[in-house]
C-alpha positions in Angstrom: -14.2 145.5 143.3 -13.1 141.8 144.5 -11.8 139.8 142.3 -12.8 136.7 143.9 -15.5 137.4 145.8 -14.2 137.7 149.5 -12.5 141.0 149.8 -11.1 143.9 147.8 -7.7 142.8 145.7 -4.8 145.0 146.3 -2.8 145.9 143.2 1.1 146.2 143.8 2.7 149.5 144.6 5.6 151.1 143.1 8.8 149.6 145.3 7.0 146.2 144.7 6.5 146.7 140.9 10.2 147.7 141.2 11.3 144.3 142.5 8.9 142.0 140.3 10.2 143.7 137.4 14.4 143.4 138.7 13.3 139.4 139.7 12.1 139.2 136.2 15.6 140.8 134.5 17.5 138.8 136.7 15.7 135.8 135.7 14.9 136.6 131.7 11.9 137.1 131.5 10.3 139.7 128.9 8.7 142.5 130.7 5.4 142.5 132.2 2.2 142.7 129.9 -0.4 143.5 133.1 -0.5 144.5 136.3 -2.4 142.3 139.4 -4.7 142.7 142.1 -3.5 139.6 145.7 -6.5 138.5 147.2 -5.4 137.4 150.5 -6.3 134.6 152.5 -9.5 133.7 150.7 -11.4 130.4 151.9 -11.3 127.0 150.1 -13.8 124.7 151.9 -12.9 121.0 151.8 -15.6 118.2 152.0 -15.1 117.3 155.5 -15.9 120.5 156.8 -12.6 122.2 157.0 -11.5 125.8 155.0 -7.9 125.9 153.5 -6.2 129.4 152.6 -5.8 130.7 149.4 -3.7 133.6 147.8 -4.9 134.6 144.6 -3.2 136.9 142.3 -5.3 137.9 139.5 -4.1 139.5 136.1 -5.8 143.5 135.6 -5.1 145.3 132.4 -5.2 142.2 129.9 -6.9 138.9 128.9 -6.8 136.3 131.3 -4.5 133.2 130.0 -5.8 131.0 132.2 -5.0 129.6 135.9 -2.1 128.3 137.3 -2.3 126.3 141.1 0.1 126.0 143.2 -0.8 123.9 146.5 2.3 124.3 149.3 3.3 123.5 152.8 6.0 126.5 152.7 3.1 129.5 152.9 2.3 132.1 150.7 4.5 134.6 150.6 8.1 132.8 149.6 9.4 131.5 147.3 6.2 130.7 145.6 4.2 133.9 145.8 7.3 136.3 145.6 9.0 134.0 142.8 5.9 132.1 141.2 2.7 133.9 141.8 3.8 137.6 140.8 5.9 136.6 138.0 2.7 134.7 136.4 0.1 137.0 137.5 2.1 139.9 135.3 2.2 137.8 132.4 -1.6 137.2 132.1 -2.1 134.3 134.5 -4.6 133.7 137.5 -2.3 132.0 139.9 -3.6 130.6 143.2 -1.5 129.6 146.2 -2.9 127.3 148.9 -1.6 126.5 152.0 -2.3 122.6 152.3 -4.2 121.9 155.1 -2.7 122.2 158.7 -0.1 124.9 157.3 0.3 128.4 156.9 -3.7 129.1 158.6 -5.3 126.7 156.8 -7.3 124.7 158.8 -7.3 120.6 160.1 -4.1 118.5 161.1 -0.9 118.5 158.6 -0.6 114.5 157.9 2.9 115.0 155.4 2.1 113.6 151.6 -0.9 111.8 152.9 -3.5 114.2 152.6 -3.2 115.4 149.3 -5.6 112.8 147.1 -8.7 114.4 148.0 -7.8 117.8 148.8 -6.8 118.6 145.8 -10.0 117.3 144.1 -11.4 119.6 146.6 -9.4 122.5 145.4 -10.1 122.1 141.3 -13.9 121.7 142.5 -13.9 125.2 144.4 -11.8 126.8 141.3 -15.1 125.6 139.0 -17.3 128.1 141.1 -14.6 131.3 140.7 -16.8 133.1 138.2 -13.1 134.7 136.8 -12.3 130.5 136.5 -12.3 129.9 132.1 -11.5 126.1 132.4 -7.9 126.6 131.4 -6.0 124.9 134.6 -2.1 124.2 135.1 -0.5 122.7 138.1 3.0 123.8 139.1 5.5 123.3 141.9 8.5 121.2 142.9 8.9 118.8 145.3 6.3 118.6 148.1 4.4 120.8 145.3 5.4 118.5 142.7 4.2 115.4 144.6 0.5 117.4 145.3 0.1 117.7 141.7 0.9 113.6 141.4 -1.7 112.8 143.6 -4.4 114.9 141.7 -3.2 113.7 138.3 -4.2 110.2 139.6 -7.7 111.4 138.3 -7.3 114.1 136.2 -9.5 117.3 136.4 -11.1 117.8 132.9 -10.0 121.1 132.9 -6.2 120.5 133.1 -4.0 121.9 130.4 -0.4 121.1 131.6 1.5 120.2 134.2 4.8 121.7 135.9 6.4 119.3 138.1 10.0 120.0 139.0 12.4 117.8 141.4 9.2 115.4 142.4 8.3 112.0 143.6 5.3 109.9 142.7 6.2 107.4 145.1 7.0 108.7 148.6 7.3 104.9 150.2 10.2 104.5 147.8 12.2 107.5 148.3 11.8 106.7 152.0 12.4 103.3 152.2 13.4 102.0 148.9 16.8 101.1 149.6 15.4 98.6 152.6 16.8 101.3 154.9 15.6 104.7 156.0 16.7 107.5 154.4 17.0 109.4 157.8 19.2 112.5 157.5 16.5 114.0 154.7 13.1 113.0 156.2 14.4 113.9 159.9 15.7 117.0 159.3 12.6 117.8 156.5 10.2 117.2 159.4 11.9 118.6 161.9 12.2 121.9 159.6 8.5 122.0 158.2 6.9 121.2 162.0 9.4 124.8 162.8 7.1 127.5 160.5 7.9 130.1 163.7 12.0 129.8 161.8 11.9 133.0 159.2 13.2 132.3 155.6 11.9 128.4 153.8 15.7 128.4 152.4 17.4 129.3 155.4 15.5 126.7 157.5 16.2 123.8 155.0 19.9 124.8 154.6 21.8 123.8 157.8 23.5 126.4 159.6 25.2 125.6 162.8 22.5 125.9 165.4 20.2 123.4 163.5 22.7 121.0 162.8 23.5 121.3 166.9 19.8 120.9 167.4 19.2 117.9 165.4 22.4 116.1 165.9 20.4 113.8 168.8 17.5 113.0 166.4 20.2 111.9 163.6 22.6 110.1 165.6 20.6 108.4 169.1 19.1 105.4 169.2 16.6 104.0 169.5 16.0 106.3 166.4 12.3 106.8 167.4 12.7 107.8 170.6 15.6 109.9 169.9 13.2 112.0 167.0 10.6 112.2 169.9 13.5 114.4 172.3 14.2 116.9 169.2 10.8 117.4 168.1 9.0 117.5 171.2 5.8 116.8 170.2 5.4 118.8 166.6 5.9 116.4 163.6 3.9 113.1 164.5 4.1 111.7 160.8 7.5 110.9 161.1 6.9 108.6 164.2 4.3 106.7 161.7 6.8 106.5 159.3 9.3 104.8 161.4 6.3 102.8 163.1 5.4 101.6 159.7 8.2 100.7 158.3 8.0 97.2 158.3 4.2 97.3 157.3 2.5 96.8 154.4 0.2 98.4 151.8 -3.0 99.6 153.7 -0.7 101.9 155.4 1.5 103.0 152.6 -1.3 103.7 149.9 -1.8 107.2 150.3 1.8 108.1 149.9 1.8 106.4 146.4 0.5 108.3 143.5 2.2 106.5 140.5 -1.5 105.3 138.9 -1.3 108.9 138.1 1.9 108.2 135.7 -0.9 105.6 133.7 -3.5 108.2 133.3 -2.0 112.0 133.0 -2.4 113.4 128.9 -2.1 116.3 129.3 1.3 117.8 128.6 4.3 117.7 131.2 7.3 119.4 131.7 9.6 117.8 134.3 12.6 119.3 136.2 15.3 116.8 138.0 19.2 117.2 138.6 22.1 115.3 138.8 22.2 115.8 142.8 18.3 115.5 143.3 17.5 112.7 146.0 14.3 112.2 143.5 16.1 111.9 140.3 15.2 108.1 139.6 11.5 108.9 139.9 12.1 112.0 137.6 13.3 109.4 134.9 11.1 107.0 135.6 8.3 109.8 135.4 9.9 110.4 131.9 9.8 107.1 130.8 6.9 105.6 131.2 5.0 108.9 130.0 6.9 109.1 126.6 6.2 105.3 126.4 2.8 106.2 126.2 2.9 108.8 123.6 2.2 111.9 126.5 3.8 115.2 125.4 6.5 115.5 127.9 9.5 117.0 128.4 12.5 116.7 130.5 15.3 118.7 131.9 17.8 117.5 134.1 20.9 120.5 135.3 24.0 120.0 137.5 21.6 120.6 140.5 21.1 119.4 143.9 17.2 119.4 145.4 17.1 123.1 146.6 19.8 124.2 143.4 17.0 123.4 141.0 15.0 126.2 142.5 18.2 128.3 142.8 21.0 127.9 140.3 18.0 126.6 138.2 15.6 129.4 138.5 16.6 131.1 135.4 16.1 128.4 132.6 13.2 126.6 134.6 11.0 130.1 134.9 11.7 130.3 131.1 10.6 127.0 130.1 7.9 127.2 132.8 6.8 130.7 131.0 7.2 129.0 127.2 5.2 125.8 128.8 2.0 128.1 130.2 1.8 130.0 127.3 1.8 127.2 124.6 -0.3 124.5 126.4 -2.5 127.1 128.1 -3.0 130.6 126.5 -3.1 128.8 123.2 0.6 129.4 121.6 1.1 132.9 122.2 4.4 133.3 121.1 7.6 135.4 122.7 6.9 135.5 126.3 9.6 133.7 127.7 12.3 135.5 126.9 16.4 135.4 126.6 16.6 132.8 123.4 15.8 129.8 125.3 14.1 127.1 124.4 11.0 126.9 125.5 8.1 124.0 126.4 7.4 121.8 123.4 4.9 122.5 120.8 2.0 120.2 120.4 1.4 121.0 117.0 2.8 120.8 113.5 6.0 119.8 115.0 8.5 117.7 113.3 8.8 114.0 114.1 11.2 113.8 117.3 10.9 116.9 118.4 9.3 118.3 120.8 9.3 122.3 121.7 9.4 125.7 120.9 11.2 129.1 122.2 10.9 132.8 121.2 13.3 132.1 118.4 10.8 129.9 116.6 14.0 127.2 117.5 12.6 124.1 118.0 14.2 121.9 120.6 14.2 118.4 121.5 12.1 116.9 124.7 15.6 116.4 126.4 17.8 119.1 127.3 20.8 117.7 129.7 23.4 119.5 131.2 26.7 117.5 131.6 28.0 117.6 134.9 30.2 120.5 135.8 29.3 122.2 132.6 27.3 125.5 131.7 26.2 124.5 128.3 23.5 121.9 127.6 22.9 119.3 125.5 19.8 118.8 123.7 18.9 115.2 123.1 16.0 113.4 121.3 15.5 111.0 124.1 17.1 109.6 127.2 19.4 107.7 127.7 21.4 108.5 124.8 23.3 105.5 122.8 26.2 103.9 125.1 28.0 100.9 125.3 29.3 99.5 128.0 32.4 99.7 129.3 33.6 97.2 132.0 36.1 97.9 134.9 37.3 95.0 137.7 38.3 95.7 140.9 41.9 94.5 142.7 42.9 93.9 145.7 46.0 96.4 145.0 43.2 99.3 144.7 43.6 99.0 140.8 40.6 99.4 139.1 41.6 97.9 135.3 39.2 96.6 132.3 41.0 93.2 132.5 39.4 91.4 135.4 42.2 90.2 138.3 42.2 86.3 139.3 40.5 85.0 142.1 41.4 87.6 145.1 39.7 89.3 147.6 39.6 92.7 149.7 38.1 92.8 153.4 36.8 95.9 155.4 34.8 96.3 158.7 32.0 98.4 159.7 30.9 99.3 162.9 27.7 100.6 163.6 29.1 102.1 166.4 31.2 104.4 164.3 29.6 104.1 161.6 31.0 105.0 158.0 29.7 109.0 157.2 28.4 110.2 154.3 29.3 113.1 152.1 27.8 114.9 149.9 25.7 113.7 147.5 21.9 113.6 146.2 20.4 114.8 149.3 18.2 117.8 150.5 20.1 119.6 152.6 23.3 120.1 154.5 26.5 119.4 152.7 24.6 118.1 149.6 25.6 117.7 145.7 29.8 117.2 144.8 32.3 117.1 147.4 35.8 115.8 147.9 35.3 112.3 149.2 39.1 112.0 150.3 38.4 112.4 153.6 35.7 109.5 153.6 37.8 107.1 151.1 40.8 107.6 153.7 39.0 105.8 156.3 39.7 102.3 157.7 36.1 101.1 156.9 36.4 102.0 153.2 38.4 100.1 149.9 39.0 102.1 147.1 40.0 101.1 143.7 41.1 103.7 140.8 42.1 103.5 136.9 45.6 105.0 135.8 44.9 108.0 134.3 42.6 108.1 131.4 44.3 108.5 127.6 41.6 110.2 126.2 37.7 111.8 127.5 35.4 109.2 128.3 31.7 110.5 128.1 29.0 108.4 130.5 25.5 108.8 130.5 23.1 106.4 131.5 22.8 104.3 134.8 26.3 102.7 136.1 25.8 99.2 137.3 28.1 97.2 139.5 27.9 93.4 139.9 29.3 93.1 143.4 30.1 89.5 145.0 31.2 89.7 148.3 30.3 87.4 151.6 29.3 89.3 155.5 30.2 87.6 158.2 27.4 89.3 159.9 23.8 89.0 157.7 22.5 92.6 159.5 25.2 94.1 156.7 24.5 97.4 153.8 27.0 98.2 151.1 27.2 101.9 149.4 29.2 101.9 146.7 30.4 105.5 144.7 32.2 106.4 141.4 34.3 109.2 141.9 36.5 111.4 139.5 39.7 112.1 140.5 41.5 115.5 139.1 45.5 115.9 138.6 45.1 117.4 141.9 43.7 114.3 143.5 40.6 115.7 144.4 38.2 112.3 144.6 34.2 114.4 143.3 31.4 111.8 143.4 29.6 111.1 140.5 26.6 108.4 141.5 26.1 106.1 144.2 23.9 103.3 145.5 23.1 102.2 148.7 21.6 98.9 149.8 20.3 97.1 152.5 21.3 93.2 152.6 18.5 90.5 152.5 19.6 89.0 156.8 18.0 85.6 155.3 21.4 85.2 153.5 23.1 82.8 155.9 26.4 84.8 157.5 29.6 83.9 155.0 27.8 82.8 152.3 28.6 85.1 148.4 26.3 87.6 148.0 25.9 88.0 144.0 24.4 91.9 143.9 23.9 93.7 140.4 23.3 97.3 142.0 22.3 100.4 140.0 23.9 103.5 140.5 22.2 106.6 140.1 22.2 107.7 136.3 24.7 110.5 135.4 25.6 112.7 132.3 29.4 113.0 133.2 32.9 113.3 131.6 36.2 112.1 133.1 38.2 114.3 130.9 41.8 112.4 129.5 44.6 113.0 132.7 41.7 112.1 135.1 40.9 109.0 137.4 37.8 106.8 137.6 37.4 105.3 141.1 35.1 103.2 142.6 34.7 103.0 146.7 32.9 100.1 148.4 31.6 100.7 152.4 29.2 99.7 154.7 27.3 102.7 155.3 26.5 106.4 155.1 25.1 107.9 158.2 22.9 109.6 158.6 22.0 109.8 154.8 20.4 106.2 155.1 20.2 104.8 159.1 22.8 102.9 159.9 22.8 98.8 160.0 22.7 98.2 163.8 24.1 94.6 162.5 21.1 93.1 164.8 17.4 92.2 164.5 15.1 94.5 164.7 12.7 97.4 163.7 14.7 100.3 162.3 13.0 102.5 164.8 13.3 100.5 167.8 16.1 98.8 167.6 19.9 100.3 169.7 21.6 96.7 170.2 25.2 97.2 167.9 27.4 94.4 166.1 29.9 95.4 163.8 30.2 93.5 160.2 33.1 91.8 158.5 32.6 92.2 154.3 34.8 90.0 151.9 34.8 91.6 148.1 35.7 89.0 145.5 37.3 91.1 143.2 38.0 88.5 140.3 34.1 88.0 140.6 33.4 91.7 140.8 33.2 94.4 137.7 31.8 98.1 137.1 30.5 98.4 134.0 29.9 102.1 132.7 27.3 103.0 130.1 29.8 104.8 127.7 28.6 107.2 124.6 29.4 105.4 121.8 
């Protein structure tokens, strides 16, 4: 017998009953309460005509707990129906992965992030005629994932219980383009990648090795950057030529790819993942923000991650709170499913003021559980950001970096677009992403450094760093990045949060520049014998596309002059959101 109405589900044999149940140990999960039956490439019509593909993994042996979706340009099989689909399927849920369209089979033309809107209506609407369908929906998935679920939630099904979104934006204009710059190395090589579904292994494909770096190295480095993407990817990936085409433009084009109306009008509860190294982290707080402001159950988890370490080093606390969030906010409460002690997804009911979850244990846990950079433990927290005051630093032209501000002096570097400063490190989705040393970068000619004597005693940051920043270009086609870096006895510089920005060219050339720029947020502690430094640069290529230092489109321009900054350091200060 089908269990959904196309074909006859196949229930697991015994080597792969073998590996769900070692994925679920090695995870902490309890054991499985049901077997499943995997309906395979089962049709989804969409209302233009064209039929999406759907996996659907349906519980045998026990109550249905409801249905979790799961809508991915990765296919089927891994991570999300290996990691995702069998682990929910054993533990009473219907799960159903679809291929968005274009991908994996399904059919029509892949158009990145802006397809999503209606074909996820489309999705929910086909769900209502699956006669094993109770009404009890969740969405799950992280980053493309997460943002497909954004884009329903603009107009949320009735039917929706909870939502799952882990290491997501709401607003893929602003992660592109928000700094005024491109944010080439990720959307390059994420195109390039996802346009290459013949590679085997989604991991392996976003990580980097050698032969892709060799292969994308043109796309990341030639200009005119648009014709330079068209020699890697040969035809395959024609969003990303809109994108750079676009970049200039305004709002009719950009619409689809903004789905923050749906921050205004989700209720139902939400569990959000981010990390310290995420390049979405911002729009994870933000997310956070404006949802508690409204009174939505939500809650929040932010680990030491980078964008892929969230579904990695992660996978072990999020598939437990994922578990905990399911069975609450869509079985109905059923308690100890989600195994190994943790904390689980918050309790909507009878729950103490401030509060906001519930585990196995009967513990309840607040809606914000942080993990402090380079520790295992976390920290729960009743909101976010915690209590801080701030804590001012000043810039000298000696490289100190002391709380008493310097008299008027200033520090000069140049950039050259046609070397242009690298970046390392940092929140970005693949590559050489998350911590590094920076010593290699803060040796360079194009880079000023300025660093504290070693600290007396721990000093705990959490929050948002800001620095006010006055400094004249004699060149208005300029960027600054600026970094806070620890520095160990060893002298090993480990970055912390940066910012990167592109210059307003209407600024005449010379003229002080008054910039209050926000760093990322951070959860971080220079322990007592460390060093607190601040770098100032021009650039970090290919993370953001470099400042040719000319007029131009970022796509089409090649043209290079190099630019002279001046930092007024007595006008200059960091100031560190400290925990009080």
């Amino acid at each position: 017998m089908s269990v959904t109405g196309t074909g006859a589900g196949r229930e697991p044999g015994r080597l792969q009953r073998l590996a769900d149940a070692a994925l679920g140990r090695a995870l902490g999960h309890v054991p499985a309460r049901n077997t499943y039956r995997v309906d395979r490439a089962v049709g989804v019509p969409m209302r233009d005509g064209v039929t999406l593909l759907a996996d659907h993994y349906a519980p045998v042996g026990a109550a249905p707990r409801g249905t979790v979706l799961i809508r991915t340009p990765y296919g089927r099989d891994f991570p999300d129906g290996w990691v995702h689909a069998r682990t929910y399927a054993a533990r009473g849920y219907h799960v159903v992965v679809v291929s968005v369209r274009g991908t994996a089979g399904s059919g029509g033309t892949f158009r990145a992030m802006a397809q999503e809107t209606d074909d996820g209506q489309d999705t929910v609407r086909w769900l209502r005629t699956r006669v094993w369908f109770d009404g009890r929906l969740a969405t799950l998935g992280g980053s493309y994932l997460g943002w497909a679920q954004w884009t329903l939630l603009q107009d949320p099904p009735p039917e929706m219980r909870a939502a799952l979104v882990y290491v997501a934006p709401h607003d893929f204009h602003r992660a592109v383009f928000g700094t005024g710059s491109f944010t080439l190395a990720d959307f390059f090589t994420w195109s390039a990648q996802v346009a290459r579904p013949q590679e085997p292994g989604l991991l392996r494909r976003f990580a980097g090795g050698p032969a892709a770096r060799r292969r994308l190295a043109p796309g990341l480095h030639g200009l005119p950057l648009a014709d330079a993407a068209r020699s890697v990817l040969a035809g395959h990936a024609p969003w990303y030529g809109e994108w750079l085409g676009n970049a200039e433009r305004g709002e009719e084009f950009w619409a689809p790819y903004r789905a923050t109306a749906a921050l205004g009008r989700v209720d139902v509860p939400v569990l959000l993942v981010g990390g310290w190294q995420d390049m979405f982290l911002d729009q994870t707080l933000e997310q956070y923000r404006v949802l508690r402001g409204r009174g939505v159950d939500v809650a929040l988890t932010v680990g030491p991650w980078t964008h892929v370490g969230a579904a990695t080093r992660g996978a072990g606390m999020v598939g437990r709170d994922t578990l905990a969030w399911l069975d609450e906010h869509v079985a109905g409460g059923t308690a100890g499913t989600n195994g190994a002690g943790d904390a689980g997804g918050p309790n909507s009911a009878a729950r103490p003021a401030g509060t906001a979850s519930t585990g196995s244990t009967g513990r309840v846990r607040p809606p914000v559980r942080m993990f402090r950079t380079g520790e295992r433990a976390w920290h729960d927290l009743p909101f976010w950001p915690p209590a801080t005051v701030a804590a001012g630093f000043h810039p000298y032209p000696d490289g100190r970096l002391e709380a008493a501000g310097p008299a008027d002096a200033t520090v000069t570097f140049r950039y050259d677009p046609a070397d242009p400063t690298p970046s390392v490190g940092g929140a970005v989705l693949a590559g050489t992403a998350g911590v590094r040393d920076n010593r290699p970068l803060e040796s360079r000619a194009d880079v000023v450094t300025f660093t504290t004597a070693p600290l007396d005693v721990d000093l705990d940051v959490a929050g948002t760093p800001v620095l006010e920043l006055t400094v004249a270009v004699d060149n208005p086609y300029a960027d600054v990045f600026a970094r806070v870096c620890d520095v160990d006895a060893r002298g090993r510089s480990r970055n912390v949060a940066d910012v990167f920005r592109r210059l307003d060219p209407a600024v005449p050339a010379g003229e002080k520049r008054r910039l209050r720029l926000t760093l990322d947020a951070c959860f971080h502690r220079f322990v007592a014998g460390h060093r607190l430094r601040l770098l100032v640069c021009g650039g970090a290529h290919p993370r953001y596309a470099r400042n040719l230092g000319t007029p131009g489109t970022i796509g089409g321009g090649s043209a290079l002059t190099p630019a002279r900054h001046t930092v007024s350091c007595g006008e200059s200060r960091l100031i560190l959101p400290v925990v009080s």
